[in-house]
C-alpha positions in Angstrom: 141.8 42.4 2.8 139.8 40.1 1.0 137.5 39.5 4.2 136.5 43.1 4.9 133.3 42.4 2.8 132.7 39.9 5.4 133.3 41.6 8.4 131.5 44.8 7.6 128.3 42.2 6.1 128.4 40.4 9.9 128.0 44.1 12.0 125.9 45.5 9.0 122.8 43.3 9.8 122.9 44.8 12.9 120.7 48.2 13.4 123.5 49.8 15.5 126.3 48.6 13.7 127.4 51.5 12.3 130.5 51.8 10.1 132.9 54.8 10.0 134.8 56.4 7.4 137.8 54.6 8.5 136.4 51.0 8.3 135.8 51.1 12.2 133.3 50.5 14.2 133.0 52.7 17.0 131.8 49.8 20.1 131.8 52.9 22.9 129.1 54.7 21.0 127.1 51.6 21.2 127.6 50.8 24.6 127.0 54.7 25.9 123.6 54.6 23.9 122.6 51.6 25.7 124.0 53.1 29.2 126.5 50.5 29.5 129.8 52.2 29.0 131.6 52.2 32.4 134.0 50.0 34.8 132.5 48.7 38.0 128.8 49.2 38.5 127.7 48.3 34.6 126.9 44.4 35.4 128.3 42.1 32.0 129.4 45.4 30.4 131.9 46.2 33.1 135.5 46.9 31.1 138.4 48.5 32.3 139.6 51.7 30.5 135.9 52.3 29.6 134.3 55.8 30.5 131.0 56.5 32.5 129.7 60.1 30.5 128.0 60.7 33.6 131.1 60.9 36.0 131.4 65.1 36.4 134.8 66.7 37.6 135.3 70.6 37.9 137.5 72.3 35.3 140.5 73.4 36.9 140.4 76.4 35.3 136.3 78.2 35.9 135.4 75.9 38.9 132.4 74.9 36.8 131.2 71.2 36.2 131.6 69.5 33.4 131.4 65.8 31.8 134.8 65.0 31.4 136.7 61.1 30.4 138.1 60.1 33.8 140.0 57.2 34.5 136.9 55.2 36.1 139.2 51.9 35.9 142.0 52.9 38.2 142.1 49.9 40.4 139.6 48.0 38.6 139.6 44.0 39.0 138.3 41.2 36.4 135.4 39.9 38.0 135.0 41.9 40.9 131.7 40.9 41.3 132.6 37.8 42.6 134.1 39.2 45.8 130.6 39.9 46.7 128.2 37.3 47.9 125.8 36.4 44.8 126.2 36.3 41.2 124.4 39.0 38.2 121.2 38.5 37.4 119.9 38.3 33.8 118.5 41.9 34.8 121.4 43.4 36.9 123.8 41.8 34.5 122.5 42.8 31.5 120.7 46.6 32.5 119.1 46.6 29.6 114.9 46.4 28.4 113.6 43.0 29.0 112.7 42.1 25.1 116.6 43.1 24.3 118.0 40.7 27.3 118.8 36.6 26.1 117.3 35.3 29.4 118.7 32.4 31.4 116.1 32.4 33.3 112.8 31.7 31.3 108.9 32.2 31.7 106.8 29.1 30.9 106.8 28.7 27.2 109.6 31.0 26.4 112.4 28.9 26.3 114.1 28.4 22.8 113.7 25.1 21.1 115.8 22.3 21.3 119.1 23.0 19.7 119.8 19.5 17.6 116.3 20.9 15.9 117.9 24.4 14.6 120.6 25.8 12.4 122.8 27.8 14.6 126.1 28.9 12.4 126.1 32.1 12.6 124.7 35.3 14.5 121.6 35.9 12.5 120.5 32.1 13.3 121.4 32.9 16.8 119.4 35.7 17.1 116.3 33.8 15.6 116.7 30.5 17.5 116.9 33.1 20.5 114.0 35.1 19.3 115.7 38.1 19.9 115.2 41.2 17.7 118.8 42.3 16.0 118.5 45.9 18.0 119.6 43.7 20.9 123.7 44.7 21.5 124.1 41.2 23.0 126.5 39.9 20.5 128.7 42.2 21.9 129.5 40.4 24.7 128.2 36.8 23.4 131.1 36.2 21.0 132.6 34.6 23.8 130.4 32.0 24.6 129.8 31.3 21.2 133.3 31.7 19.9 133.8 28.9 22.4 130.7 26.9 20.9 132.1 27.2 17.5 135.6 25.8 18.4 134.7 22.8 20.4 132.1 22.3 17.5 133.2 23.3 14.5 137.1 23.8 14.9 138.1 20.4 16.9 134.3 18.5 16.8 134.4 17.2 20.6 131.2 17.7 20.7 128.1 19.2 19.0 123.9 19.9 19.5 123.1 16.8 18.0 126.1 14.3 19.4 123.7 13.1 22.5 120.8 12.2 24.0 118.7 11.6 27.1 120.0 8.1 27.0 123.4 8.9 26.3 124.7 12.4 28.0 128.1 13.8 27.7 130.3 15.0 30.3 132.8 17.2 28.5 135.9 19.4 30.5 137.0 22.5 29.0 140.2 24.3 29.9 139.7 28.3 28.8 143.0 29.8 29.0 143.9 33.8 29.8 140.3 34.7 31.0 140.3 38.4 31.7 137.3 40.4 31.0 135.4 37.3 30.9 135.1 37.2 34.9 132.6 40.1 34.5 130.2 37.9 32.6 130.3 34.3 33.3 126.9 33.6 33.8 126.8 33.9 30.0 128.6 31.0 29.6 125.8 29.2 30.3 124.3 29.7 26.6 126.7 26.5 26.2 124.5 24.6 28.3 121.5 25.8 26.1 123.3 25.4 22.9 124.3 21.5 23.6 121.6 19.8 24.9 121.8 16.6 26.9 125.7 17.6 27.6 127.1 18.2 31.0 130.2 20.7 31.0 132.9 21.4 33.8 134.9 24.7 32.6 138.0 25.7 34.3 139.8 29.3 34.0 143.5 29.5 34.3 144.9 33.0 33.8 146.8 35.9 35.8 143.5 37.9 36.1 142.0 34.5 37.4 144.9 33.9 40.2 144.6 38.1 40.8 140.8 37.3 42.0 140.8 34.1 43.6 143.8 35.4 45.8 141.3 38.4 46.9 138.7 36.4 47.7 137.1 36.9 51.6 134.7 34.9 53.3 131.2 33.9 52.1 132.4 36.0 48.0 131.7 34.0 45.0 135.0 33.3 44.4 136.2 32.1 48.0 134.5 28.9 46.3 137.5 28.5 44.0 139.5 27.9 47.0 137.2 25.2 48.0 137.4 23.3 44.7 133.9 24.7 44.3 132.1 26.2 41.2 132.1 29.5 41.5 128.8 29.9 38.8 126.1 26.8 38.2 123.7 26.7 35.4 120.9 24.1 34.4 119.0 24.8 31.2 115.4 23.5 31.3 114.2 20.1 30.7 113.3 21.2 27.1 116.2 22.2 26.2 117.8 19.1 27.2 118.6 19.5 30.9 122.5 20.6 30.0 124.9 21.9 33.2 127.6 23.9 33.4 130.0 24.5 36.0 132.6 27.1 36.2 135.8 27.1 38.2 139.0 28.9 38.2 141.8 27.8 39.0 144.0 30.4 41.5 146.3 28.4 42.3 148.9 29.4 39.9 148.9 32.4 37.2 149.3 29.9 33.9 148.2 26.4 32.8 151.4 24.8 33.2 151.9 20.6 33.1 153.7 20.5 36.1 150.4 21.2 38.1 149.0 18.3 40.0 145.7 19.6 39.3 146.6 19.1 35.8 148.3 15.4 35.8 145.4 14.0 37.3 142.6 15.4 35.2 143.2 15.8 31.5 140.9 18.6 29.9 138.6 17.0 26.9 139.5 20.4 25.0 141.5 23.7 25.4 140.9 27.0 24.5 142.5 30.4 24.1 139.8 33.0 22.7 141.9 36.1 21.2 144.9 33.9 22.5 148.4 35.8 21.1 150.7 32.1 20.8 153.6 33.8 19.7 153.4 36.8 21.7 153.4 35.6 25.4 156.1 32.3 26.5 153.7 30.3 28.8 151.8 29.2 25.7 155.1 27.2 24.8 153.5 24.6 27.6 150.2 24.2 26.0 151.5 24.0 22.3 153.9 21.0 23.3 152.0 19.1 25.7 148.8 19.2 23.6 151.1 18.3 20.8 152.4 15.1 22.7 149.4 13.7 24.5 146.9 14.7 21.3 144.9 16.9 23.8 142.4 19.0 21.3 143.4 22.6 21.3 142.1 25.5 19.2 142.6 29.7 19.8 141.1 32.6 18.1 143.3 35.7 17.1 142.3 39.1 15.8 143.8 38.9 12.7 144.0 36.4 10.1 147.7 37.7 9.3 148.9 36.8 12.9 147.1 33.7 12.8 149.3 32.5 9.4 152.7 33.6 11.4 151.8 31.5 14.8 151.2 28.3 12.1 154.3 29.1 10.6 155.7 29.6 14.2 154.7 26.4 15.9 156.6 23.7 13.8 159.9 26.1 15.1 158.9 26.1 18.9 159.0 22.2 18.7 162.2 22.2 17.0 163.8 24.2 19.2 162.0 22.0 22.2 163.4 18.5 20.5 167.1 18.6 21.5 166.4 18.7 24.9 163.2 16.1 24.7 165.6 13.6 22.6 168.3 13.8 25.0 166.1 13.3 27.7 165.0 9.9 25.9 161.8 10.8 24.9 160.6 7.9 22.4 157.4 6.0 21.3 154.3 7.1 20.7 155.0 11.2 22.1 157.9 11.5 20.0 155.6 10.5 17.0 152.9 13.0 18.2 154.9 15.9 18.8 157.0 16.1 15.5 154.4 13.7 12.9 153.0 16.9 10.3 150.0 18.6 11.1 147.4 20.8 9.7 146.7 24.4 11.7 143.5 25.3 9.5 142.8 28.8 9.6 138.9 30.3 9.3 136.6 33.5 9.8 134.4 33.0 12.7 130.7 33.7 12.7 130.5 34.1 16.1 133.3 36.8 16.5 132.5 40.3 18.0 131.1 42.9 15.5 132.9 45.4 14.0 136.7 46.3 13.1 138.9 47.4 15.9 139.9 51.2 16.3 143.6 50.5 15.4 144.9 53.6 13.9 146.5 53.0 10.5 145.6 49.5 10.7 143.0 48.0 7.9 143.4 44.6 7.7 140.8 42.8 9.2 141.3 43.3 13.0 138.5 41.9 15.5 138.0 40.8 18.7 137.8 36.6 18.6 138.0 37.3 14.4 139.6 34.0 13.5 140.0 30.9 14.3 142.9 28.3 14.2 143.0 24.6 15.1 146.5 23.9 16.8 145.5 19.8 18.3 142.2 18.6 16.9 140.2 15.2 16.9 140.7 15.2 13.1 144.4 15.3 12.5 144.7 12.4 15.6 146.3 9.6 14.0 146.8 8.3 18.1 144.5 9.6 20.5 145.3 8.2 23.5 149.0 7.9 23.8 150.9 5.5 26.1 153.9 5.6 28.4 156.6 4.6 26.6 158.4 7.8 26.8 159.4 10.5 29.5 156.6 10.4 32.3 154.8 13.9 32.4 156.8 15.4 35.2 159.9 15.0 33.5 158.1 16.5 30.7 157.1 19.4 32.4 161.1 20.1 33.9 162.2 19.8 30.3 159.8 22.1 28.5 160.7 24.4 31.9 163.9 24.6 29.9 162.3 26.6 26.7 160.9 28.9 29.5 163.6 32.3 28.4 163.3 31.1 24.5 161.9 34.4 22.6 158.8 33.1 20.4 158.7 36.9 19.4 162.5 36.3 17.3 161.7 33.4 15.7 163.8 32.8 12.3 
């Protein structure tokens, strides 16, 4: 309880962000006073399970009409705007007044400064470096963009705003693990691009939601290009701001990140992350905590709550425990061994850049918000090894053996 002061500080800066009696924060009202509360049809803000208040049904009783809340999600799909032929604009995605939209797309002059040359550590330096007044709701959706800035710069340091230069670019690749609702808004990622200059990032999506859409793709959608080994969403960010790309692609191949993926043996992510990730509460992480643990590959999540973050640290030192028998027997030796089972760190920390505002969770008070808290599981800091060799079981073998963990409950852990 000791950070409520700071979550209720971060959405009280905000002109909308309202706090109810119960600690909440009501996002919904927000979004309906900005006209963005609705499934399909509302651009970045599309959600499933939200409401459109101006969907009419007659009452079954009196035959008259009347603004009821209708299931406007039933047979919504993450991302569905990518099974049509061109990506949001920064005015169809956003649908809201110009001075309250952080363009992509820029007017001569308008473009923010040069990132090494700012502060940005938190939303109110984000919404200056941006020039964007604080009556803006874009934080709403931006946390995850920036949550994703803040852990490959803050949480694991693989990169940062003032690591390169004209001279000297960075290519950086980025696994994002369990996209969902993030398919509705990923030409927002590109704030990366603007946010580290001189940097050129490849992003890949992994997730059942991901695999869901690709599968559905038709000719000449957005995301048919996933099936080409295409990005599915470009970005540049102007010469001023250092000329920085992104590239997105999902991967719909399979429904998790799992080793045994060619895709995955031949191209080793720089970083991985899972924004609002759940560790202990879904099995397929188990094949992301060992391998990143055996091959050093940096690896950070966020969780809603501080509390479930401190169980998953105490968690992970079980999962490779229970892993071991089966890795020793195998022969596993050398420098993996050391990696997997050597002591770690899993450093814990508030983030800036989470989403406004407690979560409507009933009886729930602890501090409870969307991409709330960060937690390093693999960084650069805690590498005593970076680049391990093969002296122990090749990475296929690996994979079949950590297949063997597949049934083991991480929600009954001793």
């Amino acid at each position: 309880m000791e950070k409520v002061p700071q979550v209720q500080a971060l959405l009280k800066q905000f002109p909308w962000g309202r706090i109810e009696t119960d600690g909440t924060f009501a996002e919904p009202l927000v979004r309906a006073y900005y006209n963005v509360l609705g499934a399909e049809g509302f651009g970045y803000w599309s959600i499933p399970g939200g409401s459109n208040a101006h969907l009419q049904q007659p009452s079954n009783t009196s035959g008259s009409s009347r603004v009821l809340r209708v299931d406007d999600a039933k047979g919504f799909e993450h991302g569905y705007m990518l099974l049509q032929n061109q990506v949001l604009t920064d005015e169809t995605g956003w649908k809201l007044e110009k001075r309250l939209i952080p363009r992509l797309v820029f007017e001569l002059g308008t473009e923010p400064e040069l990132a090494s040359k700012a502060d940005i550590v938190d939303w109110d330096s984000w919404y200056k470096w941006r020039n964007l007044p604080k009556e803006s709701p874009a934080a709403l959706l931006l946390h995850y963009p920036l949550t994703v800035y803040q852990l490959l710069v803050n949480v694991l340091h693989v990169t940062g705003p003032k690591r390169n230069s004209a001279t000297s670019r960075q290519a950086l690749h980025v696994h994002y693990i369990g996209a969902e609702v993030e398919l509705n808004m990923l030409p927002l990622f590109s704030e990366l691009a603007l946010l580290l200059p001189y940097t050129d990032i490849k992003m890949t999506l992994f997730g059942v939601a991901v695999h869901s859409l690709v599968n559905k793709a038709k000719k000449n959608s957005v995301a048919m290009k996933a099936k080409q080994n295409e990005p599915v969403y470009a970005y540049t960010s102007p010469a001023s701001c250092g000329a920085s790309t992104l590239s997105i692609f999902l991967h719909g191949d399979h429904e998790i990140w799992d080793p045994r993926l060619p895709f995955l043996l031949g191209s080793k992510p720089d970083a991985i992350v899972g924004p609002n990730a759940g560790l202990t509460s879904y099995p397929a992480w188990q094949f992301v905590i060992l391998c990143c643990h055996t091959d050093n590959t940096p690896f950070a999540v966020t969780e809603y709550a501080e509390q479930s973050a401190e169980l998953q640290r105490v968690a992970l030192p079980q999962i490779i425990a229970h892993a071991l028998p089966h890795l020793h027997s195998a022969g596993m030796n050398g420098l993996e061994l050391h990696n997997l089972t050597r002591p770690r760190e899993y450093p814990i920390a508030f983030n800036p850049f989470q989403r406004p505002g407690q979560r409507n969770l009933g009886s729930v008070r602890l501090p409870n918000i969307p991409n709330g808290f960060t937690m390093r599981v693999v960084g650069n800091d805690d590498q005593e090894i970076i680049h391990p060799v093969s002296t122990g079981v090749p990475a296929s073998d690996l994979s079949e053996l950590l297949q063997m963990t597949e049934q083991f409950s991480l929600n009954r852990l001793d």
